[in-house]
C-alpha positions in Angstrom: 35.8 22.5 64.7 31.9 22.0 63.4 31.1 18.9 62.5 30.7 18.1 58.1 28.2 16.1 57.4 29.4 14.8 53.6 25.3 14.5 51.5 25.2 11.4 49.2 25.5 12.3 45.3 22.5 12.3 43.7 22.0 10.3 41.2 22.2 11.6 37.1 19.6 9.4 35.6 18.6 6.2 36.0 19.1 2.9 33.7 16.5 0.5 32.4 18.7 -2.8 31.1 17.0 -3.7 28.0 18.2 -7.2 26.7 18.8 -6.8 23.0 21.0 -9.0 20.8 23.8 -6.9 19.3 22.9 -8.8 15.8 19.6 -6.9 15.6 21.5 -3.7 15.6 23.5 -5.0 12.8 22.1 -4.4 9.0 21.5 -7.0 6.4 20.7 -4.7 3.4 24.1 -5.0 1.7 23.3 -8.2 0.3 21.1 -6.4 -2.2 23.2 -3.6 -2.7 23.4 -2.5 -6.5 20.0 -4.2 -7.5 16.9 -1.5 -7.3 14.3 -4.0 -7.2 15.7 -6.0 -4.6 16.8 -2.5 -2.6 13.0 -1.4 -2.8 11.9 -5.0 -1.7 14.3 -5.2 1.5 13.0 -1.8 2.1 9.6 -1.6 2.3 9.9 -5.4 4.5 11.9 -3.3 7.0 9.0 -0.7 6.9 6.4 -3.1 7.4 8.7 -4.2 10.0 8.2 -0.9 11.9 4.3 -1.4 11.7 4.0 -4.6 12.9 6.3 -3.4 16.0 4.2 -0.6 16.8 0.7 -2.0 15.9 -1.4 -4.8 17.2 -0.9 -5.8 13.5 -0.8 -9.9 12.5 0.1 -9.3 8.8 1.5 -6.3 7.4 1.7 -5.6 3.3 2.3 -3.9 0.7 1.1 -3.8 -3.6 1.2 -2.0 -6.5 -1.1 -1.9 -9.1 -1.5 -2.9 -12.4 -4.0 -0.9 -14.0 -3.6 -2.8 -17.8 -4.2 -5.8 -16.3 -6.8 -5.1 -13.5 -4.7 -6.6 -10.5 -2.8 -6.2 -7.6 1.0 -7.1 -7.5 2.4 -8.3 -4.0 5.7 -6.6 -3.5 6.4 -7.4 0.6 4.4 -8.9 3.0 5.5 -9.2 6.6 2.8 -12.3 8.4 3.3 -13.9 12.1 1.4 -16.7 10.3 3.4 -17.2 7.5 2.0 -20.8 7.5 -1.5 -19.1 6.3 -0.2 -17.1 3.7 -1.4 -18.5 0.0 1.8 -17.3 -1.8 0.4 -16.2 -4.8 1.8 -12.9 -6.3 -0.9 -11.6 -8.7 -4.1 -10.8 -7.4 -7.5 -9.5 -9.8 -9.2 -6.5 -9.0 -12.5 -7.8 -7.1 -14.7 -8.2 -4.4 -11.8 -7.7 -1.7 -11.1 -5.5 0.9 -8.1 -4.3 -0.7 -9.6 -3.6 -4.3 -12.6 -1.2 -2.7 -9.4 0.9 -1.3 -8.3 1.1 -5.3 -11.9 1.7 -6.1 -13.0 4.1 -4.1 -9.5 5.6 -3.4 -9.9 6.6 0.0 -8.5 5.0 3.5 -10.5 2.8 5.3 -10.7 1.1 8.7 -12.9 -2.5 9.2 -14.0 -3.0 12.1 -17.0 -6.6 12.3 -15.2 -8.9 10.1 -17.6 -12.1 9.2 -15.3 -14.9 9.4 -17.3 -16.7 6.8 -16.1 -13.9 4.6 -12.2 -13.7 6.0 -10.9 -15.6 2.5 -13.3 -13.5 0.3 -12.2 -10.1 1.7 -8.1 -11.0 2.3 -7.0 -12.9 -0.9 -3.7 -13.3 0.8 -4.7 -15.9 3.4 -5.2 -19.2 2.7 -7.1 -20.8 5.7 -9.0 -18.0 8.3 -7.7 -16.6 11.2 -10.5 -15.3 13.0 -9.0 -11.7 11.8 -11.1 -9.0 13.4 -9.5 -5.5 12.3 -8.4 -4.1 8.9 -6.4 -0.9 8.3 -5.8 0.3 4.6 -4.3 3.3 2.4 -4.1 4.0 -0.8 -0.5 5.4 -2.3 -1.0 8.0 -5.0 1.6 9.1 -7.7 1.0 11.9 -9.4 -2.8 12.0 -8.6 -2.7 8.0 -9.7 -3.4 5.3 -7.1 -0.6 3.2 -7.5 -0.2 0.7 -4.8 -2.0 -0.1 -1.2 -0.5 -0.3 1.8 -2.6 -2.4 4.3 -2.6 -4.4 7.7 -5.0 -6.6 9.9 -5.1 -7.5 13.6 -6.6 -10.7 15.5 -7.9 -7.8 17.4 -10.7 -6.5 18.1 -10.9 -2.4 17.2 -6.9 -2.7 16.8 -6.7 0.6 14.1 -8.3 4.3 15.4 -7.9 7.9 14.0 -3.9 7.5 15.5 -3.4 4.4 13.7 -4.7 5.9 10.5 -2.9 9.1 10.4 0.2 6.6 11.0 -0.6 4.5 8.0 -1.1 8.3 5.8 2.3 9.2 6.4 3.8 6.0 6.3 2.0 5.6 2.9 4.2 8.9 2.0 7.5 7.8 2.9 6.7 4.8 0.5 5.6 7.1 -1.9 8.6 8.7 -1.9 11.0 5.6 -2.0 9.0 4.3 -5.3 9.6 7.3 -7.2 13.4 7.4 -6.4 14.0 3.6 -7.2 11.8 4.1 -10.3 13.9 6.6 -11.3 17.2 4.7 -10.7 15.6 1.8 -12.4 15.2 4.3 -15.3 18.7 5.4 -15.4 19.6 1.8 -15.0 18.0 0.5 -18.4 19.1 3.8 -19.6 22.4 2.7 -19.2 22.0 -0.7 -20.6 20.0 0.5 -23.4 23.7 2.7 -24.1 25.6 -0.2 -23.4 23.8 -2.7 -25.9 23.8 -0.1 -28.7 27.1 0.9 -28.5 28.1 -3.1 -28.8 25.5 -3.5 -31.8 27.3 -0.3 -33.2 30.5 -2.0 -33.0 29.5 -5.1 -34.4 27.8 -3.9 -37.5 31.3 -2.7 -38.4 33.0 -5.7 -37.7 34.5 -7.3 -40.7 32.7 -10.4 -39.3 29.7 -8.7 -39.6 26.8 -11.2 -39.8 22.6 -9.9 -40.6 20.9 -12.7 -39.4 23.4 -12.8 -36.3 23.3 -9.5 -35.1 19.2 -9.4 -35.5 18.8 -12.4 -33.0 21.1 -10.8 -31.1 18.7 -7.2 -30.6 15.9 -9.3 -30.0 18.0 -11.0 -27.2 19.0 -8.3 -25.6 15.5 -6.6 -25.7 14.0 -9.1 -23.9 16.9 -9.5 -21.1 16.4 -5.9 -20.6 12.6 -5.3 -21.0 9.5 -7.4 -20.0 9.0 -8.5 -23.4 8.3 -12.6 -23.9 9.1 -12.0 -27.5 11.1 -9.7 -29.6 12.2 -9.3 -33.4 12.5 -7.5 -36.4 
């Protein structure tokens, strides 16, 4: 009888172990289920999210613009250094690095930051950083800029060609989430618009019908439902 000689399996693949908590796997966006505005909001923090992972990036943000009124409009803003973040929501059109992006409406990269200019060119930051890198794209709508999305690094050189063409079609994935939550958001007031006049319909038939009443109660309901301050007739 010959001798077998039984050869050792070889193996399929091998295993990294990767220690992740099973919480982060979980999602947290039902909370703002319902609400457009707080949908887009949790959104796009989950997308600047991704850049901040993938990037040497120390704040990560994103606004709209308000053409009327000559500023910017923070929507999310993602920051390990929360603590030097200013807070403040509204930002004019100026000097900063965010408002030659709206000006010029091309992408840029800043490389050489002064740091006696670091407040002056990020009006987000309230005390410098010693930020060395600055990545930022504008987000068109219907051949309109209407919103930046932007990022900067304690790095030096921390944003290339690759990190650019990353911004570009990041900067089109929130394009395309503001158009579909602006249309829901349409469809939304549309709806309460419906609602309100059917219920002013049925009260100007109401044998308790009353003018003055049913006037303060349209100018209520146009402000709850429209960013008016004041409303009458």
């Amino acid at each position: 009888d010959k001798e077998v000689t039984e050869q050792p399996q070889q193996a399929l693949y091998s295993k990294q172990e990767i220690n992740v908590e099973i919480a982060e796997l979980i999602s947290d966006g039902g909370k703002s289920k319902g609400e457009p505005i707080k949908e887009m909001k949790f959104l796009f923090e989950k997308m600047l999210g991704v850049i901040r992972t993938v990037t040497f990036t120390q704040t990560a943000s994103f606004f709209l613009i308000n053409h009327y009124k000559n500023e910017l409009v923070l929507q999310a803003i993602i920051s390990e250094r929360s603590d030097a973040l200013n807070g403040v929501r509204k930002i004019p059109l100026g000097g900063d690095l965010l408002s030659q992006i709206v000006k010029e409406g091309k992408p840029q990269i800043i490389r050489n930051i002064n740091p006696n200019a670091e407040l002056d060119l990020f009006p987000y930051y309230s005390k410098p950083l010693g930020t060395k890198s600055f990545v930022g794209v504008p987000i068109y709508y219907r051949d309109s800029i209407i919103g930046i999305l932007c990022a900067d690094s304690q790095k030096d050189n921390a944003y290339d060609e690759y990190s650019m063409n990353f911004f570009i079609h990041f900067s089109k994935v929130f394009n395309f989430f503001l158009e579909n939550y602006t249309e829901k958001c349409e469809l939304l007031v549309d709806s309460k618009v419906l609602q309100k006049i059917d219920e002013i319909r049925r009260e100007f038939y109401s044998p308790t019908f009353k003018f003055n009443e049913s006037i303060k109660n349209i100018s209520h309901s146009l402000i709850s439902l429209f960013d008016f301050t004041t409303a009458g007739i």
